[in-house]
N, C-alpha and C positions, 0 to 999 in steps of 0.2 A: 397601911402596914407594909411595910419591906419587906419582898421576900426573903429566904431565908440564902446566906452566901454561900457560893461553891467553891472548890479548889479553881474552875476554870475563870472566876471572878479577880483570883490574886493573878491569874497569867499562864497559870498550868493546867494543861488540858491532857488530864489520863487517857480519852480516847483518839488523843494523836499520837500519843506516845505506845498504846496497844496495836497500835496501826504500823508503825514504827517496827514494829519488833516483827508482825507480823512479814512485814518483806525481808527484813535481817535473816530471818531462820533459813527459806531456800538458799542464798546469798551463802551463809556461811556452812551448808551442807555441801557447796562444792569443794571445798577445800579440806575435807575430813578425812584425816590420816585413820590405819584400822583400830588405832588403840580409843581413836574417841568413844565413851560412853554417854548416851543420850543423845539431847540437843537444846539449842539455844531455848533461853527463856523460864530453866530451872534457875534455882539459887547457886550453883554455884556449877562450873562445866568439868567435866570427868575424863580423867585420861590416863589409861591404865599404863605400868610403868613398872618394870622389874628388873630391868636392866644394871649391872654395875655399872660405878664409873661415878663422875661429876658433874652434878648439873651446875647447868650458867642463867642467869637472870638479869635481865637487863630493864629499862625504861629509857624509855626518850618520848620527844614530839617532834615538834615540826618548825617552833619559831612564829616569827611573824610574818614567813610565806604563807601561812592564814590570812591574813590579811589582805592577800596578793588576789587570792584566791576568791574572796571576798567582793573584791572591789573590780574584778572581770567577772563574777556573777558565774562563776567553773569551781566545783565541786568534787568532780571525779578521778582526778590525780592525786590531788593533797594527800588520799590515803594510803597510796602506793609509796610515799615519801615516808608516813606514819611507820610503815611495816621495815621499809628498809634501813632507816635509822636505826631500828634495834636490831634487825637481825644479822646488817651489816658489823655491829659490835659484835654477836656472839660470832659470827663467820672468823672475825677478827681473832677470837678467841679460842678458834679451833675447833667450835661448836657447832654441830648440827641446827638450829630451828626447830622446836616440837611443837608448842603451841604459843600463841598469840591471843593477846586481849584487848580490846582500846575503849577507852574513856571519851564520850564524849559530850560536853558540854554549853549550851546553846539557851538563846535567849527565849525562839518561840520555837518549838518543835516544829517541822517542818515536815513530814513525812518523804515527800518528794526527794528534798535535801539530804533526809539522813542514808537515804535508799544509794545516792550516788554517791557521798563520802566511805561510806561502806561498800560500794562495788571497787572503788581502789584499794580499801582495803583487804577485799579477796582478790583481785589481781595482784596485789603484792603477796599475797601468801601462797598463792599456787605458784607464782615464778620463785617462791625461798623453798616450797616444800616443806611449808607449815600450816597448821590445824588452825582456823578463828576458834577458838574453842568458846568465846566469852566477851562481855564489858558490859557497860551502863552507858547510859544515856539520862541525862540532867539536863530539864528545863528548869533556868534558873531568869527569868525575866529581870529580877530585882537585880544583877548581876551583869548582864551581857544584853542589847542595844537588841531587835525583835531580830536581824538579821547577825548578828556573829557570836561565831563558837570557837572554842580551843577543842584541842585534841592530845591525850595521852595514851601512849604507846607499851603495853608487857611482853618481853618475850622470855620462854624457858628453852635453855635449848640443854641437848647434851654434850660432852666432850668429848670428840670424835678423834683429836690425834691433838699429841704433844711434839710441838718439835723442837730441833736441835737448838743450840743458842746459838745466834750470830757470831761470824769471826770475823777478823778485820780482813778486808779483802774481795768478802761478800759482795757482791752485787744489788741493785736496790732499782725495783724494776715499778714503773708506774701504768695501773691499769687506767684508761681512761673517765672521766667523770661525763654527766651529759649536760654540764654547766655550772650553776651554782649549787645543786643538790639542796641542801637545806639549811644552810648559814648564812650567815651575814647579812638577814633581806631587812634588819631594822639602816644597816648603811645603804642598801640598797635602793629603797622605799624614801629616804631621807635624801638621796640624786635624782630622784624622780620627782621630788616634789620640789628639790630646788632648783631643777632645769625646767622645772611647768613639760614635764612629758604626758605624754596621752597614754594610758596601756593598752586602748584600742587600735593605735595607728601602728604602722609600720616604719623602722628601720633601718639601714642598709645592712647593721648588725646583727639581726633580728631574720633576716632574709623573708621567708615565706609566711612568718609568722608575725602576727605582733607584738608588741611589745611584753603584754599579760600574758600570752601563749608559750612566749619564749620563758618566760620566768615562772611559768608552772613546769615546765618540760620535769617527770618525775626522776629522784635519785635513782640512780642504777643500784641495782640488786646484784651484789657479788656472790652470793653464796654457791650455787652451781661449779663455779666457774676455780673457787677456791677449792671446794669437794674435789675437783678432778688433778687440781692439782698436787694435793695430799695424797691421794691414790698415790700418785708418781713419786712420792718421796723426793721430790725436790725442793723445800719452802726450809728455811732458816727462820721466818719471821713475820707477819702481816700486821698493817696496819690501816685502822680508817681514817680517811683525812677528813675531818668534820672538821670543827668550828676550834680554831688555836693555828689551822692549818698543818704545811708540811713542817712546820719547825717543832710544833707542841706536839704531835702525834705518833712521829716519827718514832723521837726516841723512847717509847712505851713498849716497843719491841722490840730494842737493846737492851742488852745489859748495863749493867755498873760500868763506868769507864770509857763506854762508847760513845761515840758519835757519827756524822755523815757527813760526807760533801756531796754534794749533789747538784748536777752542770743544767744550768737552766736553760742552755740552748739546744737541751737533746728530746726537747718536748714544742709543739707548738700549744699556746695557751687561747682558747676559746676568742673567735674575735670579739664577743659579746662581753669578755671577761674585761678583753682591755679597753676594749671603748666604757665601759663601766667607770674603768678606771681613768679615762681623759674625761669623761665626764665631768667627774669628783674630784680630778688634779688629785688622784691617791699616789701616794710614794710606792717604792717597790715593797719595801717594809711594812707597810702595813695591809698590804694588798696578802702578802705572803702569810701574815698573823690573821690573816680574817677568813681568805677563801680558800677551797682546794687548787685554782689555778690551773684546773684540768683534770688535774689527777684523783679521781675517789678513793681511789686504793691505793699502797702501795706492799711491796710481797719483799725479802731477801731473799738472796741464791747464792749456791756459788758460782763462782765462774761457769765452772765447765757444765751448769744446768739451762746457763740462761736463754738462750738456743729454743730449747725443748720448751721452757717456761712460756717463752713470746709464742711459739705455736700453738701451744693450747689456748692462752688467751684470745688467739685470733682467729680459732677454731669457733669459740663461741660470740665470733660477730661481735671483739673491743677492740680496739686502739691500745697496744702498749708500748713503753719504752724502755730503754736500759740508761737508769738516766741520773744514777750514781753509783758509791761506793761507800760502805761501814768502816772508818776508821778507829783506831784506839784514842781518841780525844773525844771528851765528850761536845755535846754539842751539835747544832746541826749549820753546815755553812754553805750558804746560797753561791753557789762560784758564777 
């Protein structure tokens, strides 16, 4: 007679995943703003909330730098990328960070693994000054390969400041990025495998790092850095440069009518960005539609802010430049 079958028989094992949660809870009690109610592992996570005004909600992931991540056998950044994908939008939006959620799902629960994809994702929320308040965790064997998972991203933030609209004349000022952030890694991944690169070796590109190391380096986390600058009543406008790059993103933070030229010589662009691109013989066109090219963020001013605007960015340890201008044409033009 056969014994009789378990859940851990089809590939799912509840006491890894009660193991699982058990390390999540300390993990996301650091990052507990005063309004959380409870803690992880109820049904659903509590956050008290009376405030006027407009809340913002966002999703994102992370791409197929999962993959990246993966296949160097490093876990512990990916989730700082999770967190600032979304909060970098609500930032974008004018929005505070309150709390954060992520989804994650995987072929064999891992204890180990889930423990470090989630320590990035409390280092990403103590640098935005948001609450883990929550998520799930899905072993899905029939689904996803014993070693790979995806990841999905919530954030709620509030609305913390409306600003002016852009005028033509404005200034268009770019915060630094720390490489490729979180786009593009299916063309990335796709040069790697057609030059036979190694992600273990080194680069001259790469510098101290390898190859994997360098292409995990996590998204920068703007939100601090834009809070201070909202204080100061200087911003016309913010934008994230994710995946469409600076052409598609741009003008999301114009209005009707507008556009930008913006001088590609007043920024230097990552050497790892352009050797990327001799790699893959990419044109400038579509280098500029795929990656940030440097820049994660970028802010409008006016003239006479711009000054003030680059010191405070450089106050908090970025790299910025003044490295266009918002004209009355729409459109965005690479000069």
């Amino acid at each position: 007679m056969s014994k009789p079958l378990t859940y851990r028989d089809a590939g799912v094992d509840i006491g890894r995943g009660a193991e699982a949660v058990r390390r999540i809870k300390p993990l996301a009690a650091l990052t507990h703003r005063a309004e959380v109610t409870g803690e992880i592992g109820g049904f659903a996570g509590g956050f008290r909330w009376s405030q006027p005004g407009t809340l913002l909600a966002g999703a994102d992931g992370v791409g197929s730098k999962l993959l990246v991540a993966q296949a160097v056998g490093r876990h512990d950044t990916i989730g700082v990328d999770l967190v600032a994908m979304n909060v970098n939008d609500i930032a974008a939006s004018g929005g505070e960070p309150l709390f954060f959620l992520d989804y994650i799902a995987i072929g064999r629960l891992d204890p180990d693994r889930i423990e470090q994809i989630v320590s990035g994702v409390v280092r990403g929320c103590q640098e935005s000054g948001c609450t883990l308040l929550g998520g799930e965790t899905a072993e899905m064997p029939d689904i996803y390969s014993a070693d790979g998972y995806d990841l999905a991203g919530f954030c709620v933030g509030q609305q913390s400041v409306s600003l002016p609209s852009p005028d033509p004349g404005d200034r268009i000022i770019g915060l630094a990025s720390s490489g490729f952030h979180s786009n593009g890694y299916a063309l990335l991944r796709h040069i790697v495998g057609m030059q036979h690169l190694d992600w273990q070796a080194h680069y001259p590109a790469t510098g101290t790092q390898t190859l994997g190391e360098a292409l995990l380096t996590p998204t920068v986390i703007y939100v601090k850095v834009l809070q201070e600058l909202w204080k100061r009543n200087t911003l016309h406008g913010m934008a994230h440069i994710t995946g469409g790059g600076i052409v598609e993103n741009l003008p999301r933070t114009l209005v009707a009518g507008q556009g930008a030229v913006i001088d590609r010589s007043r920024w230097e662009v990552p050497p790892l960005v352009r050797w990327f691109q001799e790699m893959g013989k990419i044109s400038d066109a579509e280098m500029f539609r795929t990656f940030n090219m440097g820049l994660g963020m970028m802010v409008v001013a006016p003239p006479q802010a711009v000054s003030e605007v680059l010191q405070v960015i450089r106050e908090f340890s970025l790299n910025a430049w003044d490295v266009g201008e918002v004209v009355d044409t729409p459109g965005v033009v690479l000069a």
